[in-house]
C-alpha positions as CSV (number, residue, x, y, z in Angstrom):
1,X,1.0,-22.4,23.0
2,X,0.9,-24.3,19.7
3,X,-2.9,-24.0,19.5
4,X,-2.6,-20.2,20.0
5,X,0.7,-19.6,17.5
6,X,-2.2,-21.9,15.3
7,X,-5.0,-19.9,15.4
8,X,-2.4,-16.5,15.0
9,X,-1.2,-18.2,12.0
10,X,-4.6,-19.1,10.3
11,X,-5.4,-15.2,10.8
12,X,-2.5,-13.9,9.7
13,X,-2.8,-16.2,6.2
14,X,-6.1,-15.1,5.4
15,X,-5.1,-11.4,6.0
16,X,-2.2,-12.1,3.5
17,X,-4.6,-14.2,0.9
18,X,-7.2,-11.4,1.0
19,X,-4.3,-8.8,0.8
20,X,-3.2,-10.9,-2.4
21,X,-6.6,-11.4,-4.2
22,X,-7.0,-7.4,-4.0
23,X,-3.4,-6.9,-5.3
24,X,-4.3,-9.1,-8.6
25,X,-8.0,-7.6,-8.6
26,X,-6.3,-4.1,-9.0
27,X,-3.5,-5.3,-11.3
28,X,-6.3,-6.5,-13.8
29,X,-8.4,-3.5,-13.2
30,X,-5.0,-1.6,-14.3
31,X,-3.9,-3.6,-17.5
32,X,-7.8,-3.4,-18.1
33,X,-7.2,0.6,-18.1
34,X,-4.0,0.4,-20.3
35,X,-5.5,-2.1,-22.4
36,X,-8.3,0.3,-23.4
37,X,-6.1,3.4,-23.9
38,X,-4.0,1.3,-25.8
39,X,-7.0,-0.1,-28.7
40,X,-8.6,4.1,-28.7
41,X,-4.9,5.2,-29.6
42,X,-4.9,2.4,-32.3
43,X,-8.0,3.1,-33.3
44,X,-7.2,7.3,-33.6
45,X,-4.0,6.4,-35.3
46,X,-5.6,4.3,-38.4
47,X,-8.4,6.6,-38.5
48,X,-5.4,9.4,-38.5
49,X,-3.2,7.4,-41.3
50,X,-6.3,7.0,-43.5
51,X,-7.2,11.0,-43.2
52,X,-2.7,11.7,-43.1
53,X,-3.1,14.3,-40.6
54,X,-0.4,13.5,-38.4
55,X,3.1,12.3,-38.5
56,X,3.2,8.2,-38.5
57,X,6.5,9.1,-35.9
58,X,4.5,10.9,-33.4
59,X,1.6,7.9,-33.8
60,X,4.6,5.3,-33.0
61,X,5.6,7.4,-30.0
62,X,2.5,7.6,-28.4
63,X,1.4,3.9,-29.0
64,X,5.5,3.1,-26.9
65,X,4.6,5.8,-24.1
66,X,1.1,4.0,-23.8
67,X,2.3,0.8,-23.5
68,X,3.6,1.3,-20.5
69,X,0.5,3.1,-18.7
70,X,-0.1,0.6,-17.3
71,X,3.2,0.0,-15.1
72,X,2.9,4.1,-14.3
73,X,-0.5,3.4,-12.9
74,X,0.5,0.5,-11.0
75,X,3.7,2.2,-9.8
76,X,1.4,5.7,-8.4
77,X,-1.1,3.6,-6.7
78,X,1.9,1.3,-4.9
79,X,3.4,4.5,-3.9
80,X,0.0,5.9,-2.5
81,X,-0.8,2.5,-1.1
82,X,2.5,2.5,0.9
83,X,2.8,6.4,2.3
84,X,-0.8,5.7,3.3
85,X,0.2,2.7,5.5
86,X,3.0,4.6,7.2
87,X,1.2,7.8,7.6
88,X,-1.2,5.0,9.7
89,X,1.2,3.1,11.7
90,X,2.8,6.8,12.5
91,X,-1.4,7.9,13.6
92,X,-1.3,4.8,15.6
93,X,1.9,5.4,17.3
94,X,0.8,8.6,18.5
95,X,-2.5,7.4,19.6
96,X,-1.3,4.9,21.8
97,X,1.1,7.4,22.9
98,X,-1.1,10.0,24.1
99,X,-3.8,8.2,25.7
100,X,-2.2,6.1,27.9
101,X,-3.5,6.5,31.3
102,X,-1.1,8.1,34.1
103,X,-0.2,6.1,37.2
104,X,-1.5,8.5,40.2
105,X,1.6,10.8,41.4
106,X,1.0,10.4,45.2
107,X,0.9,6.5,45.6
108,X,4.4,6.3,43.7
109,X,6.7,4.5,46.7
110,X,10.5,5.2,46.1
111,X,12.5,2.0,44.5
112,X,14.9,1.4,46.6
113,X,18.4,-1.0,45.2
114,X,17.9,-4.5,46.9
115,X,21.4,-3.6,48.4
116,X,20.2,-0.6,50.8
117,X,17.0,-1.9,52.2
118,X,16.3,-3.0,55.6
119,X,16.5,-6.3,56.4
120,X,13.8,-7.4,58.9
C-alpha cells in the first residue's frame, strides 16, 4: 500500500510541477504582452506631447487603463482555462455514462432478503 500511495504521489507532483511551470510560462508571456503595450503607448504619447495633438489627460488615462492589461489578460485566460476544464470533466461524465456495457436481461436471478430464502 505505501509503495502504491508512493508512486500515486510522485505522479500526481509532477502533474502539479508541470501544471505550475506552464502557469508562470503564461504569466511572463502575459506581463511580456502588457509590458510591450505599455513602452508603444509611452512611446505614442511623447511623440503626441512633442507634436500637442492630444490632451496630456486622455494620455494619463490610457497609460492607467494599460497598466492593468495585463491582469485583464490573465483574468480572460483563467476564466477560459477553467470553463474549459468543466466543460471536460462534464464530456467525461457522459462518456462513461453512456458506454457502459449492459448486464444481459435474461441471466438476471431475483435477489432474494437473507430472511425469506430456503434454508437447505
Amino acid at each position: 500500500f505505501r509503495e502504491e500511495n508512493s508512486k500515486r504521489l510522485e505522479q500526481n507532483q509532477r502533474c502539479l510541477f508541470v501544471s505550475n511551470a506552464a502557469m508562470q510560462w503564461l504569466d511572463i508571456r502575459l506581463q511580456m504582452i502588457g509590458v510591450a503595450v505599455v513602452t508603444g503607448l509611452g512611446v505614442i504619447a511623447v511623440i503626441q506631447h512633442q507634436y500637442s495633438f492630444v490632451d496630456p489627460g486622455l494620455l494619463g488615462l490610457s497609460l492607467s487603463y494599460a497598466l492593468s492589461i495585463t491582469q485583464l489578460l490573465s483574468g480572460l485566460i483563467f476564466s477560459f482555462t477553467q470553463t474549459e476544464m468543466q466543460l471536460v470533466s462534464v464530456e467525461r461524465t457522459e462518456e462513461y455514462s453512456t458506454e457502459l456495457p449492459s448486464e444481459p436481461q435474461q441471466l438476471n436471478e431475483q435477489v432474494r432478503p437473507s430472511c425469506c430464502r430456503a434454508i437447505n
